[in-house]
N, C-alpha and C positions, 0 to 999 in steps of 0.2 A: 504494500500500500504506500502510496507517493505522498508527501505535506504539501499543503500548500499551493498544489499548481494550479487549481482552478477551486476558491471555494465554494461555489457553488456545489461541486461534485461530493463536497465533507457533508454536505445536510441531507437526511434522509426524513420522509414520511411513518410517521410514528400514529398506530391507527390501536386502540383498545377497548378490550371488553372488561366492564364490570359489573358484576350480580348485584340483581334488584335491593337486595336483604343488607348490602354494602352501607357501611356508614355512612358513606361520602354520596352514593347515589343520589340524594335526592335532589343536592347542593350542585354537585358537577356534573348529574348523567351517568347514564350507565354506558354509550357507545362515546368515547370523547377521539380528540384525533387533532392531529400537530406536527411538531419538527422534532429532528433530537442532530446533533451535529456530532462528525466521528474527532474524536481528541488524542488518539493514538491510534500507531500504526496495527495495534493487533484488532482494530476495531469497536473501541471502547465509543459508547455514545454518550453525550451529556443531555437532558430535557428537563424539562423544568415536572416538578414532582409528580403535582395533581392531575398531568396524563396518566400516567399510568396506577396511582395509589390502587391499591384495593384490586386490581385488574385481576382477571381471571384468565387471557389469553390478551397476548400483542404481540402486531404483527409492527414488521418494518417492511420497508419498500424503497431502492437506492434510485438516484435520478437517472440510475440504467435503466429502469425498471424490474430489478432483481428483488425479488423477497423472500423473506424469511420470517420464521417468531423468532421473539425475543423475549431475554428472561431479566429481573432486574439482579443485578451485580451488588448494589448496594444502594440505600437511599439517606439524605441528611436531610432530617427535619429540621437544622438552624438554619440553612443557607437556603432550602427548596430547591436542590437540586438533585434529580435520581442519575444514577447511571446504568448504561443497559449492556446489553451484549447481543447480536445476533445469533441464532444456531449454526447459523451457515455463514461460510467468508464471504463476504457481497464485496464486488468492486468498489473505489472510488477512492479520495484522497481523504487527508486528516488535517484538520489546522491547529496548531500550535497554540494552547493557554496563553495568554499574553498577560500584561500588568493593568489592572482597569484604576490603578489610583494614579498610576500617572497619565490619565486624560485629562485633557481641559475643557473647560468650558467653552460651548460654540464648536469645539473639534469637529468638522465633518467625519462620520462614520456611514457604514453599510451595512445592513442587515438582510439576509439572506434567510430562502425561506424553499423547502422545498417543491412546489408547484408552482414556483416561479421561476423564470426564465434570467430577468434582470434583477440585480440586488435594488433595494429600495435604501433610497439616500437622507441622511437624518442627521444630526446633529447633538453634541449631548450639550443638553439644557440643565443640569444638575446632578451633584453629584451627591448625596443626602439619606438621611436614614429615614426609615422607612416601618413603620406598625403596623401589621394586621392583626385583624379581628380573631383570627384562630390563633392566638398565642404565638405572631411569629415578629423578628424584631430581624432589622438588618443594620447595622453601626453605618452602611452604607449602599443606598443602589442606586442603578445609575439611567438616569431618566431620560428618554431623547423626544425630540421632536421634530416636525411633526410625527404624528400618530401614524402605525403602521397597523392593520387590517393582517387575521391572519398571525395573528403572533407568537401563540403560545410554541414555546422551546425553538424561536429559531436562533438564529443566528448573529450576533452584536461583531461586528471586526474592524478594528483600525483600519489607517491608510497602510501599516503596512503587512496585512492582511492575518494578522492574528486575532485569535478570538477571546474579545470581551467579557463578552456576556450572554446570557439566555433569558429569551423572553420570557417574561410573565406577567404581565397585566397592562391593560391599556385604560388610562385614565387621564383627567381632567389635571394638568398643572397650573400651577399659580404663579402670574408674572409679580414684579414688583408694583406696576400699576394696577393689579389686581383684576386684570382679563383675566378669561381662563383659557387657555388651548387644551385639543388632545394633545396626549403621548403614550409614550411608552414608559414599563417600567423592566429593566433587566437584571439579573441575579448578575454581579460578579463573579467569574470563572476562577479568580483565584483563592475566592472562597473555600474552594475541593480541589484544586489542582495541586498545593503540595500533599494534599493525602490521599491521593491517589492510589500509591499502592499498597497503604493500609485499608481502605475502604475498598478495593476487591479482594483482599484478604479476609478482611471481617465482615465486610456487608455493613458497615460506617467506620466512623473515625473515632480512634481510639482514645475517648475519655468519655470521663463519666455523663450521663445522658443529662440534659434537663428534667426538671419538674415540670410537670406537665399535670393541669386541672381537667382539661375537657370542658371547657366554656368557650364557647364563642361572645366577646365583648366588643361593645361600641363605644367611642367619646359620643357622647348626644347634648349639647347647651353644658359644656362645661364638668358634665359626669361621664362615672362609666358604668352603662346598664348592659347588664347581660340579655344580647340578644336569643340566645339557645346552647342548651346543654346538650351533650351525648350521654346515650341511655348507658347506665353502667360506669361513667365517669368517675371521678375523685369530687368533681363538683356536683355532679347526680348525687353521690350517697352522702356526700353533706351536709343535702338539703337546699342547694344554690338551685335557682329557677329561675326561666327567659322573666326580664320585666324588674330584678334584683337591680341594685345599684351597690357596687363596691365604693366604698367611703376610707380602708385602710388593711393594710398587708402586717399583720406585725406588729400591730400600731402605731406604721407608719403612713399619714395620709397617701394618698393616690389619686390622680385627677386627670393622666393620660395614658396611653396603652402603653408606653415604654418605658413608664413610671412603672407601674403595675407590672410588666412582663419583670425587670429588672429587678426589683424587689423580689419576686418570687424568686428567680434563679439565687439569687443571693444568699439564701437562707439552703440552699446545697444542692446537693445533687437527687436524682431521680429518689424518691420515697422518703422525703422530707415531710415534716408537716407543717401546711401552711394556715397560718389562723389568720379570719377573715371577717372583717366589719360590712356587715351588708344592712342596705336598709331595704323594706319592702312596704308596701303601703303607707307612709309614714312612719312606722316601728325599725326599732334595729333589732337585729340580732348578730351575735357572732358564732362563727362558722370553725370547724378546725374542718382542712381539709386533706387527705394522704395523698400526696401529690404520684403518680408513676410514672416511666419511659412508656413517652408516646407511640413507639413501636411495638411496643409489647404489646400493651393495647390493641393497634390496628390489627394483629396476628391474632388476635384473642377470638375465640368462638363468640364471645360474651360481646365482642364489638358490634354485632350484625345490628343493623338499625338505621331509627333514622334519628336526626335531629327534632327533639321537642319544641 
């Protein structure tokens, strides 16, 4: 397998199945479908997670038009990115991890995307951390614009044609005038690139997992209310419910998702317990909650469900 000579040729079509009974179903689908891009020569793919989480069968498909399944290698819940492996050696080239904190602002970049012919031309607009609502925190991702169609797990590459980043969301950004534009948002590459080959060793990167509640939460006017729990969670059995407002971790206030994610982590590693100030119809109540690896969980017979 060749680096580099044409990227276009590194990104492959990433197509998955996942069962109805699936936690994540009801949220992402059960048939989902995207990019995943090759990052080594023995054909190691990078995609952005939530194609394939939970998946019961996935196929790839090279811009030869060669396919195969594919099995996941290993997945990191900090960064959101999986890594895959084909069954079979498919043709095509590899692009090289590159450094995403040394871009600049305005930088032109190209992002590349399987079912396209031409890369799409963008710009990165920010460089900025980043909270989700599923407990997930990034110290930094890296935002471009315009908005590109089409983007889950493609392809982020400098001018000098190494790869960035991996797509994963496309959202509304904020100028300083206070317009808003599409963009994009991409995972960092070198977020999993030096552990690499710990993570197809182990199937992730070797240290201790985070805490992980099973709550999905929102900033809403200044709070954080929980919008849905998972059945079976650490926050399911301690009584946390969609509509809840966390008010303090520890008895330390909290009043944004990376306040709140960071706290938790802080207090240790996976099976921690975290106590929790929640209010709910006007009453308070506190909460101890046994925090687990989030992987465990998703493996768990006990995960099949759906969001409350």
């Amino acid at each position: 397998m060749r680096a580099r000579s044409n990227p276009l040729d590194s990104v492959v079509y990433i197509q998955s199945q996942v069962p109805e009974r699936a936690m994540t179903a009801e949220i992402l689908g059960t048939e989902r479908s995207g990019h995943g891009v090759r990052i080594r020569e023995d054909g190691l793919i990078a995609t952005v997670g939530y194609l394939v989480l939970e998946a019961e069968h996935i196929w790839i498909r090279s811009r030869e038009g060669q396919g195969a399944t594919a099995y996941i290698v290993a997945q990191d819940f900090d960064s959101g990115i999986t890594l895959l492996k084909p069954t079979l050696a498919l043709e095509g080239s590899y692009l090289v991890p590159g450094l995403s904190n040394e871009l600049a602002v305005d930088e032109p970049l190209l992002v590349y995307r399987s079912d396209h012919d031409e890369a799409f031309t963008c710009t990165l607009f920010a460089r900025q951390e980043f909270a989700g609502r599923w407990e997930y925190l990034l110290d930094y991702a890296l935002f471009t614009s315009p908005g590109c169609n089409d983007w889950a797990g493609a392809a982020l590459v400098d001018q000098y044609g190494q790869l960035c980043g991996v797509g994963s969301l496309l959202m509304e950004l904020h100028q300083d005038d206070e317009e808003e534009l599409l963009g994009n948002m991409f995972i960092p590459i070198d977020m999993v690139s030096p552990y690499l080959d710990e993570m197809c060793e182990f199937g992730q990167r070797r240290e201790p997992p985070k805490p992980w509640m099973g709550a999905l939460i929102q900033e809403y006017e200044g709070k954080l209310v929980v919008t849905g729990v998972y059945p079976g969670c650490p926050a399911d059995l301690a009584g946390i419910k969609p509509g809840d407002v966390v008010l303090s971790v520890d008895d330390e206030p909290v009043n944004d998702l990376s306040g709140i994610f960071r706290k938790v982590w802080s207090l240790g590693s996976a099976g921690v317990e975290v106590p929790l100030l929640v209010s709910s119809a006007g009453s308070l109540r506190q909460c101890l909650l046994k925090s687990i690896d989030r992987s465990i969980f998703y493996r768990s017979v006990a995960a099949a469900g759906q969001v409350n």
